[in-house]
C-alpha positions as CSV (number, residue, x, y, z in Angstrom):
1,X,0.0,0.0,0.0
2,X,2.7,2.5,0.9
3,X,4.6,2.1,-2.4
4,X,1.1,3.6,-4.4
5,X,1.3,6.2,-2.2
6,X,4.8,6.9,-2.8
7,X,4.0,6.7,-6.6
8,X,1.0,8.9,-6.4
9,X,2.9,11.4,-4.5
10,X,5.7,11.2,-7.0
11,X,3.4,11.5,-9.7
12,X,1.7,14.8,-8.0
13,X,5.4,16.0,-7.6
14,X,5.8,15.5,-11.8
15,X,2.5,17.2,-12.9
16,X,3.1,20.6,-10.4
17,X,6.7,20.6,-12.5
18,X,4.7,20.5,-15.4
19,X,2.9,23.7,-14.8
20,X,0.0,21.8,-13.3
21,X,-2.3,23.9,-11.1
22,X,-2.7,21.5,-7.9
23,X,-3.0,22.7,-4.3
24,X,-0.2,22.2,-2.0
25,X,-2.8,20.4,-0.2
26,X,-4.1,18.2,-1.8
27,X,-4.1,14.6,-0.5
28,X,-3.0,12.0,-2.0
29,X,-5.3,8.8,-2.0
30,X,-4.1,5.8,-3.2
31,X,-6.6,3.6,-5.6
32,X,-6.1,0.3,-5.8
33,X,-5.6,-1.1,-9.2
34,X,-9.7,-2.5,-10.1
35,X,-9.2,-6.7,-10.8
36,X,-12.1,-8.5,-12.6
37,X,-13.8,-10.3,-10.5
38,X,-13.7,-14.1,-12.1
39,X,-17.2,-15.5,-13.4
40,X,-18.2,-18.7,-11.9
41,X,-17.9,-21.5,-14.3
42,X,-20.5,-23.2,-15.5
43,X,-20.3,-27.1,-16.1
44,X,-20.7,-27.1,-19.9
45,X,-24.1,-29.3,-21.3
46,X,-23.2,-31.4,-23.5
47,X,-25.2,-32.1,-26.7
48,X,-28.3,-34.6,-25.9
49,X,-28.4,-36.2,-28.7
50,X,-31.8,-38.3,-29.7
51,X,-31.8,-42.0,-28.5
52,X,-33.5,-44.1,-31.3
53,X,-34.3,-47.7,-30.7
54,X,-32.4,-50.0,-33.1
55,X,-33.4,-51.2,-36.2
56,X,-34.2,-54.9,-37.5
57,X,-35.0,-55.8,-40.9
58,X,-38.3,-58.6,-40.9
59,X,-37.8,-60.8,-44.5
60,X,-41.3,-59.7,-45.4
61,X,-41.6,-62.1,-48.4
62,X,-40.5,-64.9,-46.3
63,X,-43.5,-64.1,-43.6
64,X,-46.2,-63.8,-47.0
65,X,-45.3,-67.1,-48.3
66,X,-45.9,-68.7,-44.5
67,X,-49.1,-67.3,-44.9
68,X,-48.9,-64.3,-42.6
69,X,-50.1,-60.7,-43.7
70,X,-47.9,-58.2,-45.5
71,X,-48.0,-54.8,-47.0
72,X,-48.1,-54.3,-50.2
73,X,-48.9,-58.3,-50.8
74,X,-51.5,-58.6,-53.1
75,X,-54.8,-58.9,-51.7
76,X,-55.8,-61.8,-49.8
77,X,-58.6,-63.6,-48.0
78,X,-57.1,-63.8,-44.4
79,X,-56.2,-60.5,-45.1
80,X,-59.5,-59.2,-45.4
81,X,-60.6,-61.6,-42.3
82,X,-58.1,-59.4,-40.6
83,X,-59.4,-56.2,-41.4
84,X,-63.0,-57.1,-40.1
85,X,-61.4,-58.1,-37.2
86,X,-59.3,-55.1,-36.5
87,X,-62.2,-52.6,-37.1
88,X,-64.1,-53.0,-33.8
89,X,-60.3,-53.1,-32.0
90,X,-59.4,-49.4,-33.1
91,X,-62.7,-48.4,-32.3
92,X,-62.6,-49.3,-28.8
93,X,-58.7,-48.1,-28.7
94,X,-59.8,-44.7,-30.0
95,X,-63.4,-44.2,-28.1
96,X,-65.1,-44.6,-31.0
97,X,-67.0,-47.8,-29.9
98,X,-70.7,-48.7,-28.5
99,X,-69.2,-47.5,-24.7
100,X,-66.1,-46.2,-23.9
101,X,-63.3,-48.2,-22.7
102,X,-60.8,-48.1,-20.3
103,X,-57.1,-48.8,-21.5
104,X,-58.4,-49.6,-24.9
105,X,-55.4,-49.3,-26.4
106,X,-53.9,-52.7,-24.6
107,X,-55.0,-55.6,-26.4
108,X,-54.0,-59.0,-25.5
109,X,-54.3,-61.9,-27.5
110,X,-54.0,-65.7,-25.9
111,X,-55.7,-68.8,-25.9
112,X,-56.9,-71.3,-23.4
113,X,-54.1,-74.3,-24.5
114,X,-50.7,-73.9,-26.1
115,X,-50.7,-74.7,-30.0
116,X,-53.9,-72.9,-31.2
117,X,-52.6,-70.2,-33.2
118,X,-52.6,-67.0,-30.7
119,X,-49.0,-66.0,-31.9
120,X,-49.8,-66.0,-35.6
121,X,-52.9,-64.2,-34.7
122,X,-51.0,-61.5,-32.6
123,X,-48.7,-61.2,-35.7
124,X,-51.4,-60.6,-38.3
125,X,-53.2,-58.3,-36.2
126,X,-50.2,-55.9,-35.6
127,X,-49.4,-56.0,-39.1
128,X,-53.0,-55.3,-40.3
129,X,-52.9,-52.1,-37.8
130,X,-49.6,-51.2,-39.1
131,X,-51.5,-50.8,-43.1
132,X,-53.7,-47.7,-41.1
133,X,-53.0,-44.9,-41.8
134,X,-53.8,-43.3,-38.7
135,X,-52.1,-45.8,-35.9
136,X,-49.1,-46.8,-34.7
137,X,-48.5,-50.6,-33.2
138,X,-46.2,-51.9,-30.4
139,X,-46.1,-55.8,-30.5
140,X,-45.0,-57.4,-27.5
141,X,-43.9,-60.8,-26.9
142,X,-45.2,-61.5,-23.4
143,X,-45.2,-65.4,-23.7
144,X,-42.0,-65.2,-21.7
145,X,-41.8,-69.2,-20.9
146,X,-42.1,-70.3,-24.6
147,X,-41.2,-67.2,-26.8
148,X,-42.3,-67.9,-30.3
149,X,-42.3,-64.1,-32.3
150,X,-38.7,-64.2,-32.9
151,X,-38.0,-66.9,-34.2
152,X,-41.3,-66.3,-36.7
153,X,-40.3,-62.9,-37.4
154,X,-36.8,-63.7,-37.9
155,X,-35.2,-61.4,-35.4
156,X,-31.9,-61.8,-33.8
157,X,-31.7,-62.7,-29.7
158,X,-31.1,-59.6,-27.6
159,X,-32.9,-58.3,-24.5
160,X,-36.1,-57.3,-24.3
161,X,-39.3,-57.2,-21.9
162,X,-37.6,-59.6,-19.2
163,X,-34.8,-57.3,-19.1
164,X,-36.8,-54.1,-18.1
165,X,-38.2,-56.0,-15.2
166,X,-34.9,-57.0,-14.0
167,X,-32.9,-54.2,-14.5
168,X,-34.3,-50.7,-13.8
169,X,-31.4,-48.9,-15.6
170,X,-32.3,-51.0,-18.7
171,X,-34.7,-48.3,-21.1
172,X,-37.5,-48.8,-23.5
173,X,-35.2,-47.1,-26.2
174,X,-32.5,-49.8,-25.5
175,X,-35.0,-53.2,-26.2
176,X,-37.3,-51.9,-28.6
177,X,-36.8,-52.5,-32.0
178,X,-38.3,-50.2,-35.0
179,X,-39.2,-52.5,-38.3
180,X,-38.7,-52.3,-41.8
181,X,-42.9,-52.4,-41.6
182,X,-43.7,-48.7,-41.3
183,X,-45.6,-48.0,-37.7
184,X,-44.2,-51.7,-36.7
185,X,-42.3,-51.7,-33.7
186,X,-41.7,-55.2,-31.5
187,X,-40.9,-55.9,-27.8
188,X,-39.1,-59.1,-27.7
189,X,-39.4,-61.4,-24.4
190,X,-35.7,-60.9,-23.6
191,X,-32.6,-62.9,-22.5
192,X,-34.0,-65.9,-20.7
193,X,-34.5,-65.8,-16.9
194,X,-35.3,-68.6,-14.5
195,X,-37.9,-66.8,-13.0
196,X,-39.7,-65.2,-15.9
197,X,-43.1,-66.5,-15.4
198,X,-43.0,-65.0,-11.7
199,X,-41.7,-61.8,-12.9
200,X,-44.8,-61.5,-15.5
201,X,-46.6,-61.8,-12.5
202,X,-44.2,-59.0,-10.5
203,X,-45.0,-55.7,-9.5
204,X,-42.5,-54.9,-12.4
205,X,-44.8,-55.7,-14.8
206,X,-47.4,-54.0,-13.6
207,X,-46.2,-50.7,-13.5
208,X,-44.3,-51.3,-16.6
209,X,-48.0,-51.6,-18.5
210,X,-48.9,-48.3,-17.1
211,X,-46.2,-46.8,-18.4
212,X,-46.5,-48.4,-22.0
213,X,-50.3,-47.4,-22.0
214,X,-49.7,-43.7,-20.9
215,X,-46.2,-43.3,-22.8
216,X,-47.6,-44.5,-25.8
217,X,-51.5,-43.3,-25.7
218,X,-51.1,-43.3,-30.1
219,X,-50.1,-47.0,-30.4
220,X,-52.1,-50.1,-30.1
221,X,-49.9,-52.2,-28.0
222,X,-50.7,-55.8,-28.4
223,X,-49.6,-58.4,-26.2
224,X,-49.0,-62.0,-27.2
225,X,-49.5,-63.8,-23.5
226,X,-49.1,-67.3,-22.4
227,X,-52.2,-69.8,-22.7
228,X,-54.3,-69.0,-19.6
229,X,-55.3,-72.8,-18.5
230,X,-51.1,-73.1,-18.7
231,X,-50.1,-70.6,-16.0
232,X,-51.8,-67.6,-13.8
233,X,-49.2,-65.0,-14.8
234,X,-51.5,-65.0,-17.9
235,X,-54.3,-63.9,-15.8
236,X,-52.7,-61.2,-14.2
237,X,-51.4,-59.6,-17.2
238,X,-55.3,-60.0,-18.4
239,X,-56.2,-57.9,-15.3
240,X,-54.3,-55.0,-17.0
241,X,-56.0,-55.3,-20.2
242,X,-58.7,-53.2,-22.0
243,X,-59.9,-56.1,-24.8
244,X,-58.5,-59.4,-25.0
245,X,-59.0,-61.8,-28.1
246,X,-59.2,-65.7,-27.5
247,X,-57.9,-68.2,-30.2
248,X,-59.6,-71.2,-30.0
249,X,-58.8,-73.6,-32.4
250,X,-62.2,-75.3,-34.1
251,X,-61.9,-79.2,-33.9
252,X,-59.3,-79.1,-31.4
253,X,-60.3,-76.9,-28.0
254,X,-62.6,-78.4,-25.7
255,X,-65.6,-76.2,-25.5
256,X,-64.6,-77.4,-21.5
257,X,-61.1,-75.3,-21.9
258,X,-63.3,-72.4,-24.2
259,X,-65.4,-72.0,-20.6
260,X,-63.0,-72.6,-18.2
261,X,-60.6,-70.0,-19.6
262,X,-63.5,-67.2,-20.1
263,X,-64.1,-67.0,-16.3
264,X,-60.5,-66.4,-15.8
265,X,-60.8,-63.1,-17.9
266,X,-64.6,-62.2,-16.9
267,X,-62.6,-58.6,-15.3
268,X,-61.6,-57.4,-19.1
269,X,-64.4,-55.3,-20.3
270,X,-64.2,-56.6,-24.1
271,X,-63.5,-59.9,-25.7
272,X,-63.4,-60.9,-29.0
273,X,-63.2,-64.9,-29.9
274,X,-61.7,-66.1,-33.2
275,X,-62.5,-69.8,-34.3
276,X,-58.9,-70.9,-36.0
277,X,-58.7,-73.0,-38.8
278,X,-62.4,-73.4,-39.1
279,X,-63.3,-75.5,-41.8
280,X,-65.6,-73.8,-44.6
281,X,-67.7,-74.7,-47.1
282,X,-64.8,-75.7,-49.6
283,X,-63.5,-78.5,-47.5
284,X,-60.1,-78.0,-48.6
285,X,-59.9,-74.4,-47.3
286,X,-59.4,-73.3,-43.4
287,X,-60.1,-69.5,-42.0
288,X,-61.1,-67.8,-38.9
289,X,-64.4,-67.4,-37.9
290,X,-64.9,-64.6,-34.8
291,X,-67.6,-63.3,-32.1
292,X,-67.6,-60.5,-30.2
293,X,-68.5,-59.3,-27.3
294,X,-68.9,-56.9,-24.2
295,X,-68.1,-58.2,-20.9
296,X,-69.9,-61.4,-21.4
297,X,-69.0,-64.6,-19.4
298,X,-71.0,-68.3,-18.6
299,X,-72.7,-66.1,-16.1
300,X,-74.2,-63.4,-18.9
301,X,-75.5,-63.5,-22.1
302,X,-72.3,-64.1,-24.6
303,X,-73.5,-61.0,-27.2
304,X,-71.2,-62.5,-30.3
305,X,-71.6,-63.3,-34.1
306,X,-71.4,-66.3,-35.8
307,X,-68.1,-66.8,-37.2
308,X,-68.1,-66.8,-41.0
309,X,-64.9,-69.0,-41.9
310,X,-63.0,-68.3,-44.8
311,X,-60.0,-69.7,-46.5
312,X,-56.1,-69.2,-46.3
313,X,-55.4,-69.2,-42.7
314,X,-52.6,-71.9,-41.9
């Protein structure tokens, strides 16, 4: 401090040489030299770039020739059996149906036994939503003891729904997998997990559903589930459900099993039955017949059409 003071003085001394007017007086005050005060640093953001789910390739031609539905395959019977099936779906999804209904959007499709057909039908439904124009689809393989959509869709392994019930660091953007089928995305069951019927039963699971049906309130997400006489996780995951379709294979099912698995879902609001491989009028050709119906049970009135069968189902 005393060496500005010195220097001011000094510099006083120079100026009154100079002819300066400046009293005799006049203190000298020493001003310290101003230093910028530093800035706080700021962490730097860095860029958040947009995480896209990966991308699988489905041999499209490969599914059409195993009788499955395709866009942009020429027309087809099952096909259009498809799109009279899907119709009353989206309008229940969308509120557009006779009452509304609650998680419309969640569809699950399962059977009473394994082997009648409920995968192929979960396939052909998501892909006949995925033609709309208007709707997105999530398809979800949720038959997490025998897991069939991969191999049928040609997919390679990698996690998938078992992994986000196991692992809560695991996200939706790192398991789900966008299609070459435009609006076509697929949940796979996941790496295999000696406890993955319990977990479909879990806690897990349940709050996972609430998130897919509030996350994604513009897709149809439809669930291919294990046969409901086979295990109760089934049941659960029915509990969650806002219209459930039941594949009952004609010639095959016990109308015993048909019953027996309807009471276990009397809680969903809507179900829809499909009749596979119902023989027609051309003994040579196989289809789907359907009902339908509101909340109907062996208790109630079963409100349903008679299935009209037609041909080129497998």
């Amino acid at each position: 401090m005393s060496s500005l003071i010195e220097k001011a003085a000094q510099r006083l001394e120079q100026l009154r040489q100079a002819g300066a007017d400046i009293p005799a007086d006049a203190p000298v005050v020493a001003v310290p030299a101003l230093t910028r005060t530093p800035e706080p640093a700021v962490a730097s953001t860095p860029a958040v770039e947009a995480v896209q789910s990966k991308a699988v390739e489905i041999d499209l031609e490969t599914l059409r020739v195993s009788g499955y539905v395709t866009p942009n395959a020429p027309r087809s019977a099952i096909a259009d059996q498809f799109r009279v099936i899907k119709r009353p779906l989206l309008a229940n999804a969308t509120g557009k149906g006779a009452a509304p209904i609650a998680n419309g959007n969640l569809i699950m499709v399962t059977s009473a036994m394994p082997g009648e057909g409920k995968s192929f039908t979960a396939i052909n439904l998501a892909m006949s939503i995925a033609m709309e124009l208007d709707y997105r689809v999530l398809l979800v393989d949720a038959d997490v003891a025998r897991p069939s959509l991969r191999q049928a869709l040609g997919m390679p392994a990698g996690p998938g729904l078992l992994d986000l019930l196991v692992d809560n660091k695991t996200h939706m953007s790192d398991v789900l997998l966008r299609t070459n089928v435009d609006k076509l995305s697929v949940l796979l069951s996941g790496m295999p997990h000696p406890r993955a019927t319990e977990l479909l039963a879990s806690d897990a699971m349940t709050a996972l559903i609430d998130e897919m049906g509030q996350r994604y309130p513009d897709r149809i997400i439809i669930f291919d589930s294990p046969p409901l006489l086979l295990t109760t996780e089934a049941r659960v995951l029915a509990s969650h459900m806002g219209q459930i379709i039941l594949v009952v294979q004609a010639e095959k099912t016990l109308q015993s099993q048909v019953k027996h698995a309807m009471t276990t879902i009397e809680s969903c609001p809507v179900k829809l039955m499909l009749l596979n491989q119902a023989r027609g009028g051309d003994q040579d050709a196989y289809g789907y017949g359907y009902g339908y119906g509101y909340g109907y049970g062996p208790s109630e009135g079963q409100a349903s059409a008679d299935g009209v069968p037609v041909s080129a189902a497998p």
